[in-house]
C-alpha positions in Angstrom: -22.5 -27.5 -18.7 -24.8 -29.8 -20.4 -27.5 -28.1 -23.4 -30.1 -28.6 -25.3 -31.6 -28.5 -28.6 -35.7 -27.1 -29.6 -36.1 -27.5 -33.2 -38.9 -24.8 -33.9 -41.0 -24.3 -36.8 -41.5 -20.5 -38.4 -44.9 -21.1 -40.4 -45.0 -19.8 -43.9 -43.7 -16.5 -43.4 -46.6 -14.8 -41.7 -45.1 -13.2 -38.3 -49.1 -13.7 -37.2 -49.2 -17.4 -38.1 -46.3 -18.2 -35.5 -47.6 -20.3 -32.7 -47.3 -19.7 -29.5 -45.0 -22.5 -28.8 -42.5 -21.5 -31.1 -42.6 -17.9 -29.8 -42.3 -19.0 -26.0 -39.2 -21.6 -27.1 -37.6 -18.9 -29.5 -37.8 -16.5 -26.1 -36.1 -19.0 -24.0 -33.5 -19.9 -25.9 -29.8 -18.6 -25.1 -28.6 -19.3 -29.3 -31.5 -19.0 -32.3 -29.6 -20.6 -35.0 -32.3 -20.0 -38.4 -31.6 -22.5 -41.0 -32.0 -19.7 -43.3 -32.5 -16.0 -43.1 -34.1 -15.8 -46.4 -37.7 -15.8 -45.3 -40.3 -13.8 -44.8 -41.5 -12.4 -41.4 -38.1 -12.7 -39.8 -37.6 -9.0 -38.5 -37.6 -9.6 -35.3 -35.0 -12.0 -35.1 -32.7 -11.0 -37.6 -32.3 -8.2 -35.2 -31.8 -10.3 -32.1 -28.1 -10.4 -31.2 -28.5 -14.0 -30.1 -29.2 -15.1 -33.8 -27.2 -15.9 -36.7 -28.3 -18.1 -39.7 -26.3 -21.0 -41.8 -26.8 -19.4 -45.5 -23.1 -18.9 -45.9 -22.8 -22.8 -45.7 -25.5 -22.9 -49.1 -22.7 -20.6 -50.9 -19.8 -22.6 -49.7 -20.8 -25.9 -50.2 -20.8 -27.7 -53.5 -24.2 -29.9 -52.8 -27.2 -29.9 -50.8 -26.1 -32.8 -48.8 -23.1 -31.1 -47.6 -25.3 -28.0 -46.6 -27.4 -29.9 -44.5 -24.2 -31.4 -43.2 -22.8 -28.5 -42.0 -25.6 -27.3 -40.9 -26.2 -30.3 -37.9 -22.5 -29.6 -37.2 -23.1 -26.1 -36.1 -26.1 -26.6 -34.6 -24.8 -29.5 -32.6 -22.0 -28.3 -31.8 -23.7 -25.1 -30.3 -26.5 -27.6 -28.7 -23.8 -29.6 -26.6 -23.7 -26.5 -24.2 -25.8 -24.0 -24.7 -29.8 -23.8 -25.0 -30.5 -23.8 -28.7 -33.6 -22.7 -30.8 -32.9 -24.3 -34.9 -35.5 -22.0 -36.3 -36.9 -23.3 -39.8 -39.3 -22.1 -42.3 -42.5 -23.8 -42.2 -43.1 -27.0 -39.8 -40.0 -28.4 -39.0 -40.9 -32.3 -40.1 -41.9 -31.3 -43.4 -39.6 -31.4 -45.9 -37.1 -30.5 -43.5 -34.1 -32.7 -44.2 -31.6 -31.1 -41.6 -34.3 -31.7 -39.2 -34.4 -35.5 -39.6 -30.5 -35.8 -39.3 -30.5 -33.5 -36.3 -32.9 -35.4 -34.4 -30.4 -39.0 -35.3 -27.2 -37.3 -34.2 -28.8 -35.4 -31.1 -30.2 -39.3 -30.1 -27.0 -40.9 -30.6 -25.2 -37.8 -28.5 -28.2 -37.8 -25.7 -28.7 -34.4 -26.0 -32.1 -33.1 -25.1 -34.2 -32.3 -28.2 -37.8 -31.5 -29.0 -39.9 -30.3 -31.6 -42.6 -27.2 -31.8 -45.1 -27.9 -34.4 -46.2 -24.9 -36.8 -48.2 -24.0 -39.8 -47.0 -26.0 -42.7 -46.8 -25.0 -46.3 -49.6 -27.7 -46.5 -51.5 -25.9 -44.2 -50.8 -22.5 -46.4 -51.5 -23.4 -49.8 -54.7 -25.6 -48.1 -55.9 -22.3 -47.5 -55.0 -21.2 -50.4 -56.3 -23.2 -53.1 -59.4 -23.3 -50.9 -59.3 -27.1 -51.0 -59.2 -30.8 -48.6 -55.6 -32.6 -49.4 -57.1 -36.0 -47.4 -60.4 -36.3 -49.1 -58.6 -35.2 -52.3 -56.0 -37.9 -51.7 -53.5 -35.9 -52.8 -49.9 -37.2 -53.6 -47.1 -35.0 -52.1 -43.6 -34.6 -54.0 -40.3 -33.2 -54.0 -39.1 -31.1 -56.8 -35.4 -32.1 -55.6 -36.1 -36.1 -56.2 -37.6 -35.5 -59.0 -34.9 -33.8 -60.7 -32.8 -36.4 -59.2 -34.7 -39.2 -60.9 -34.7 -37.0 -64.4 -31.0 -36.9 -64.5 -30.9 -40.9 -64.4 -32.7 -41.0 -67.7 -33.3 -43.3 -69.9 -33.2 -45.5 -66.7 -35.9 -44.4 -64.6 -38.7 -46.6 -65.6 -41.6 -47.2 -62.5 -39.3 -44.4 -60.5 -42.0 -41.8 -61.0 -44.3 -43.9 -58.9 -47.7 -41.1 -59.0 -51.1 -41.8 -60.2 -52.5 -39.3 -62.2 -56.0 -39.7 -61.2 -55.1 -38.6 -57.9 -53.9 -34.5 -57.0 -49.8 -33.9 -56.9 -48.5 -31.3 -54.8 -44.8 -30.5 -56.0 -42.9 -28.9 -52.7 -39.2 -26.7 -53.2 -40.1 -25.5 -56.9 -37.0 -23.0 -56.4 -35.7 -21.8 -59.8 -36.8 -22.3 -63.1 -34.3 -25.0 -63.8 -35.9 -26.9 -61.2 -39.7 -26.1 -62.7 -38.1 -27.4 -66.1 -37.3 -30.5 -64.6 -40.3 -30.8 -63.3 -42.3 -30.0 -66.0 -40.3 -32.9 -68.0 -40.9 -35.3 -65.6 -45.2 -34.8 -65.0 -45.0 -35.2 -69.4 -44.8 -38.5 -68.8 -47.8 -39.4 -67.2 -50.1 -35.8 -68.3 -50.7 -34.8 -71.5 -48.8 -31.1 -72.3 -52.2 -29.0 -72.1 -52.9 -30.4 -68.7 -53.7 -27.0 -66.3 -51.8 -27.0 -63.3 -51.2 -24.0 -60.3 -48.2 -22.1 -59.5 -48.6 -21.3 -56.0 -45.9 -18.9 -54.3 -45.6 -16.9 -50.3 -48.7 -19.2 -50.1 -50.0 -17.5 -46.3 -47.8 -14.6 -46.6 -50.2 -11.5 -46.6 -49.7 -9.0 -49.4 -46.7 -11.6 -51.0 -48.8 -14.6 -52.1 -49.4 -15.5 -55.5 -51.6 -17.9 -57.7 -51.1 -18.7 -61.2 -52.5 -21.2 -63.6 -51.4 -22.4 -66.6 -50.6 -25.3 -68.8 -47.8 -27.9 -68.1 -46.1 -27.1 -71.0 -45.5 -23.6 -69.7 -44.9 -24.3 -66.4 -40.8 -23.2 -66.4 -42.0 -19.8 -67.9 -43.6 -18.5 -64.3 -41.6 -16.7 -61.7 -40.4 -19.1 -58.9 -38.9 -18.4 -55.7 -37.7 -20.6 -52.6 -41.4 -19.9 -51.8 -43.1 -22.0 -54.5 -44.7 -24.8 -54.7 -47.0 -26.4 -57.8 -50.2 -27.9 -57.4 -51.3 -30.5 -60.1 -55.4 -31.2 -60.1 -55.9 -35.2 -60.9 -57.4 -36.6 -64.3 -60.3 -38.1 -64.6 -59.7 -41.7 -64.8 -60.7 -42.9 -68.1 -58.7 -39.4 -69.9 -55.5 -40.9 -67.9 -54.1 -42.6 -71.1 -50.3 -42.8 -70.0 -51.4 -44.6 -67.2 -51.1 -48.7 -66.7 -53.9 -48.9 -64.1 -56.3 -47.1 -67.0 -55.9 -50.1 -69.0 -57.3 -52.2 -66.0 -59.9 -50.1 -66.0 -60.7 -50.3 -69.2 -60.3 -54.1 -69.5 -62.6 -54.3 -66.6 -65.3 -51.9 -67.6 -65.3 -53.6 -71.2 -65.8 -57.1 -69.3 -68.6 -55.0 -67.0 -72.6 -56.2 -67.5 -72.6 -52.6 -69.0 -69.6 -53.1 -71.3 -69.0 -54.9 -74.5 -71.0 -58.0 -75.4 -68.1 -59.5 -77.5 -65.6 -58.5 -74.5 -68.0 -60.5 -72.2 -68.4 -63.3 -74.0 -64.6 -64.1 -74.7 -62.7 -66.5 -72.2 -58.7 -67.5 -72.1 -59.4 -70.6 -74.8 -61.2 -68.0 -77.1 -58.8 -65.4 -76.9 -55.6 -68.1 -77.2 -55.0 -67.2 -81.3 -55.3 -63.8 -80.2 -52.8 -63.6 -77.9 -50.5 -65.0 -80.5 -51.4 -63.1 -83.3 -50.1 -59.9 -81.6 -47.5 -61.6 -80.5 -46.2 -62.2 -84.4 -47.7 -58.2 -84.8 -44.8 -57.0 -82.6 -42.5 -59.0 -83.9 -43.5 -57.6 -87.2 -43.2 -54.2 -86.1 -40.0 -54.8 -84.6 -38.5 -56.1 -87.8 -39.7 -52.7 -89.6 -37.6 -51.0 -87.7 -40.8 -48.4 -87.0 -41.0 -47.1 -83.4 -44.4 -46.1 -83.5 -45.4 -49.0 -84.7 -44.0 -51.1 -82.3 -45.4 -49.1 -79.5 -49.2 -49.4 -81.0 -48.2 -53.5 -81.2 -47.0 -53.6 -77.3 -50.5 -52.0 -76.3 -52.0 -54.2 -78.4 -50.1 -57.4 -76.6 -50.7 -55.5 -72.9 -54.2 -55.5 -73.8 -54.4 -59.2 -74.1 -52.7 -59.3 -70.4 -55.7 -57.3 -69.0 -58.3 -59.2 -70.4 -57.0 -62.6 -69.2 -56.4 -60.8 -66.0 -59.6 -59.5 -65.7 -61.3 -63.0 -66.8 -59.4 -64.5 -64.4 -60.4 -62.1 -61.6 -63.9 -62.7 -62.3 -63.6 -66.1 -62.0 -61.9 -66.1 -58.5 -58.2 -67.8 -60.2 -55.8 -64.7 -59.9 -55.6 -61.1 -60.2 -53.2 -58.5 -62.3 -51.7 -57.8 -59.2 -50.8 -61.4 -59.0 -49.5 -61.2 -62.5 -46.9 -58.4 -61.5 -45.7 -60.5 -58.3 -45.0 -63.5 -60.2 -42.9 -61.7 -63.3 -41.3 -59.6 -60.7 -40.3 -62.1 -58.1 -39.2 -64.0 -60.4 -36.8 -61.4 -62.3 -35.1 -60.5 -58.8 -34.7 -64.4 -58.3 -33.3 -65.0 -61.5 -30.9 -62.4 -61.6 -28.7 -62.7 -58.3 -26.0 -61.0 -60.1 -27.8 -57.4 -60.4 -29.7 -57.6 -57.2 -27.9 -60.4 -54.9 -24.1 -61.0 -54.4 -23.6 -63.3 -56.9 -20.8 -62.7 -59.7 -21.8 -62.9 -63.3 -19.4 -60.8 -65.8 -20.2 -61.9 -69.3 -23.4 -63.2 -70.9 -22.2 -66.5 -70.9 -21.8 -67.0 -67.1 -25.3 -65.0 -66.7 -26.7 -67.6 -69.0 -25.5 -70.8 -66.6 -26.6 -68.9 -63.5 -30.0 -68.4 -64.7 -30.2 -72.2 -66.2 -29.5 -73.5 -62.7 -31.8 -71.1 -61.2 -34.4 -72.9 -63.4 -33.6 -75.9 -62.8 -33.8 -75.7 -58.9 -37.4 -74.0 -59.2 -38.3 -77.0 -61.3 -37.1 -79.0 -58.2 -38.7 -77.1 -56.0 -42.2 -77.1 -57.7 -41.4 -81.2 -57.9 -41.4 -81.2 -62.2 -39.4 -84.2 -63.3 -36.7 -83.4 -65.6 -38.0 -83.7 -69.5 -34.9 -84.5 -71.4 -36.3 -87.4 -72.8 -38.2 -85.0 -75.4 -36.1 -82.0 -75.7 -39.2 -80.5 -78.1 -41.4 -80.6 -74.8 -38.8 -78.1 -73.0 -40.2 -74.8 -75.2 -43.9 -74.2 -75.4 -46.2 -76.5 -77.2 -48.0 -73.5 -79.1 -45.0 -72.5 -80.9 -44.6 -73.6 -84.4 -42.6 -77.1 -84.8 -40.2 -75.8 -87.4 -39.1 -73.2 -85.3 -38.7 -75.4 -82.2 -36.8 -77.9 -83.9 -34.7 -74.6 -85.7 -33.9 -73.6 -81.8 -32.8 -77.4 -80.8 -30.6 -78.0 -83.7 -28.9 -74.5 -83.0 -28.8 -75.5 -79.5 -27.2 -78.8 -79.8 -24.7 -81.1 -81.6 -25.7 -81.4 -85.9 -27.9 -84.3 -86.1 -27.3 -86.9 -88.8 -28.9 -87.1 -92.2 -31.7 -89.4 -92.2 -31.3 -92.9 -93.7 -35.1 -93.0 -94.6 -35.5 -90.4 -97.2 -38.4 -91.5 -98.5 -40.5 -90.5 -95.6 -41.5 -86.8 -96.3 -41.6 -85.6 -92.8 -37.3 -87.0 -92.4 -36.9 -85.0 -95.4 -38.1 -81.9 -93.9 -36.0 -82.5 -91.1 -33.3 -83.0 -93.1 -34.0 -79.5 -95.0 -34.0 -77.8 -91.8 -30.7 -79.3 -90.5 -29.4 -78.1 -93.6 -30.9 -74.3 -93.5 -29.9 -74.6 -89.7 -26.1 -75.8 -90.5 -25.6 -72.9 -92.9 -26.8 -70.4 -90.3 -30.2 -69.6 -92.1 -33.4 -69.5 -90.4 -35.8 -72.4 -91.6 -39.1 -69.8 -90.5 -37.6 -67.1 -93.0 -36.5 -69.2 -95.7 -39.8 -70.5 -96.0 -41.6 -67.6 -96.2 -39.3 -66.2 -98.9 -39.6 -68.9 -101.4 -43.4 -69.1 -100.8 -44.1 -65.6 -101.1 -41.7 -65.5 -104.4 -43.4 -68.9 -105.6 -47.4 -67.2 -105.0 -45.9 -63.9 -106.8 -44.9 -65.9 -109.8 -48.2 -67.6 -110.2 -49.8 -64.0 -110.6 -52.7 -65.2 -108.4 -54.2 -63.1 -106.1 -52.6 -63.5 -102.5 -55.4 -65.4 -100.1 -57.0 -63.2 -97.7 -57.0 -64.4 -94.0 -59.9 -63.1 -93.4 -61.9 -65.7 -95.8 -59.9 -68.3 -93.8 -61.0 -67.2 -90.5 -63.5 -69.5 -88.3 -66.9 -68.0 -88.3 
């Protein structure tokens, strides 16, 4: 005898918000197998000698995966010859994962299978809230993959892909633990004060609940297997753990109403700039000062947007063209994290990525510069240090036989610093700033140096 399988949605717990559809399948059915009997507005069938429910699987199991599991097992098995209703809260395609691996298993087995539509928790906290999800744009999320993606910390950067300028409804807020985790994860884009709602039995008469209150005390409201959490979007300017707000803000300063000294720089003008606070991070890296650093990173991501937005303006490229370039080019380059090539130490990851480099050189048809090894690092950067870099790199070069030309002697000097293991760069800098102390001079400002 051949069955067949009507996956039915329950609503949000009101017995009066049950469609029709799901009444007139749940009546026709010879099994009602209800993912869970731990909802409201299930009287009727708890009584019902053709119903029993899968929450002894959730005590037995050891994960949620092996729940759901179990559960398409049972119902499947039940579905192969009988007519069976899987009852679930809500509608049964949202956030319903038994629901998606029931429908796979049931097409692979040919076994008849539809779905009744119901009143979603979207629907009930719509109501609600009293607000329009679409024309709010809001961004719906699972308290379950968020917790997931906490526990792979420190590793989880660009996995909390949300905009804060846009509304985040947090589905299966369950326990408290779960609301913690939560709460850790929204810090990272919202500020601690940010007000968000705790919204529980949303469309269950007499049993729903609505509480606001700060993100930082979000794991201090009651939660059930009812709740969910609704976070209202920033304004887009006050979004300052954002990247897109510093787009903004590069573009606004660039604006006709923005900044006249913004608007009147261009990619040769801001060139020094772009090193300067390139040498300020390295500064702040060598102080070993955190904070620091992090002020110096803005600083240099700054100088990204601007050429980015200059760029924009002038129809050459856009951020977005920015990110494809660096990104693309960090999957290509590493074929032994994210292809199937083999590269166990630093040494073999180091010849992988040099061929790499030399076959997009081919590719772009760039001849092959080894006639002038200085040529192969940027032009900007400071001769000493390039020459430092190629003497490191390659064989010791001999002493010069012309000493008496002063620029063989300070090659000479810098093979020698360079032989003994000692950087030229900071060398330099230590006898000149021990030579200016000694003369008791004031130091020279750079300021009185600077262009006008």
């Amino acid at each position: 005898m051949s069955g067949s399988l009507t996956i039915v949605g329950l609503g949000p717990g009101d017995p009066n918000l049950r469609t029709l559809g799901a009444q007139k399948a749940l009546d026709d059915a010879e099994q009602i197998i209800l993912r869970t009997a731990i909802h409201p507005g299930l009287d009727d069938l708890r009584g019902d000698p053709r119903t029993t429910a899968c929450d002894d699987l959730y005590e037995s199991r050891s994960s949620f995966e092996a729940v759901y599991e179990g559960i398409v097992e049972r119902v499947l098995g039940a579905a192969r010859s009988r007519r069976v209703a899987f009852a679930v809260p809500g509608h049964p395609l949202y956030g319903e994962r038994t629901v998606s691996l029931l429908l796979a298993r049931a097409a692979g087995e040919q076994i008849p299978t539809s779905v009744i539509a119901a009143v979603s928790a979207l629907d009930a906290i719509s109501s609600a809230l009293r607000l329009d999800p679409m024309s709010a744009q809001a961004q719906i999320l699972d308290a379950v993959s968020l917790d997931t993606w906490l526990r792979q910390e420190p590793f989880t950067g660009g996995l909390l892909d949300v905009a804060p300028t846009r509304p985040i409804l947090v589905n299966q807020v369950f326990s408290r633990e779960m609301a913690s985790s939560l709460k850790l994860a929204l810090s990272r884009i919202f500020p601690e004060e940010h007000q968000v709602v705790v919204v529980t039995a949303a469309g269950v008469c007499g049993e729903e609940r609505i509480v606001p209150c700060p993100l930082h005390e979000l794991d201090h409201v009651p939660v059930d297997h009812l709740t969910s959490v609704w976070v209202p979007a920033m304004a887009a300017l006050e979004a300052a753990r954002c990247a897109a707000t510093l787009h903004r803000l590069a573009a606004i300063l660039r604006s006709p109403e923005g900044c006249p000294w913004d608007r009147e720089q261009s990619h040769e003008s801001l060139r020094s700039a772009a090193i300067e606070e390139a040498h300020e991070v390295v500064d702040a890296i060598e102080e070993r000062d955190p904070e620091h650093l992090a002020e110096e990173l803005g600083d240099l991501l700054l100088q990204v947007a601007l050429h980015a937005q200059i760029a924009e303006e002038a129809g050459a490229f856009t951020i977005e063209d920015v990110y494809e370039h660096v990104n693309r080019k960090l999957v290509r380059r590493h074929p032994h994290v994210f292809g199937d090539v083999s590269a166990r130490t630093s040494e073999e990851v180091i010849l992988t990525w040099q061929g790499i480099k030399a076959s997009e050189r081919r590719d772009k048809g760039e001849v092959q510069r080894g006639q002038d090894p200085l040529s192969e690092m940027p032009r900007s950067m400071p001769v000493l240090t390039r020459v430092a870099r190629l003497l490191t790199a390659r064989s010791p070069a001999s002493v010069s036989s012309h000493p008496d030309d002063p620029g063989e002697r300070l090659f000479d000097a810098v093979l020698e610093l360079v032989a003994t293991g000692l950087d030229p760069e900071r060398e330099l800098e230590r006898v000149a700033r021990s030579r200016m102390t000694a003369t008791g001079g004031p130091e020279p400002s750079l300021e009185e140096h600077e262009p006008t």
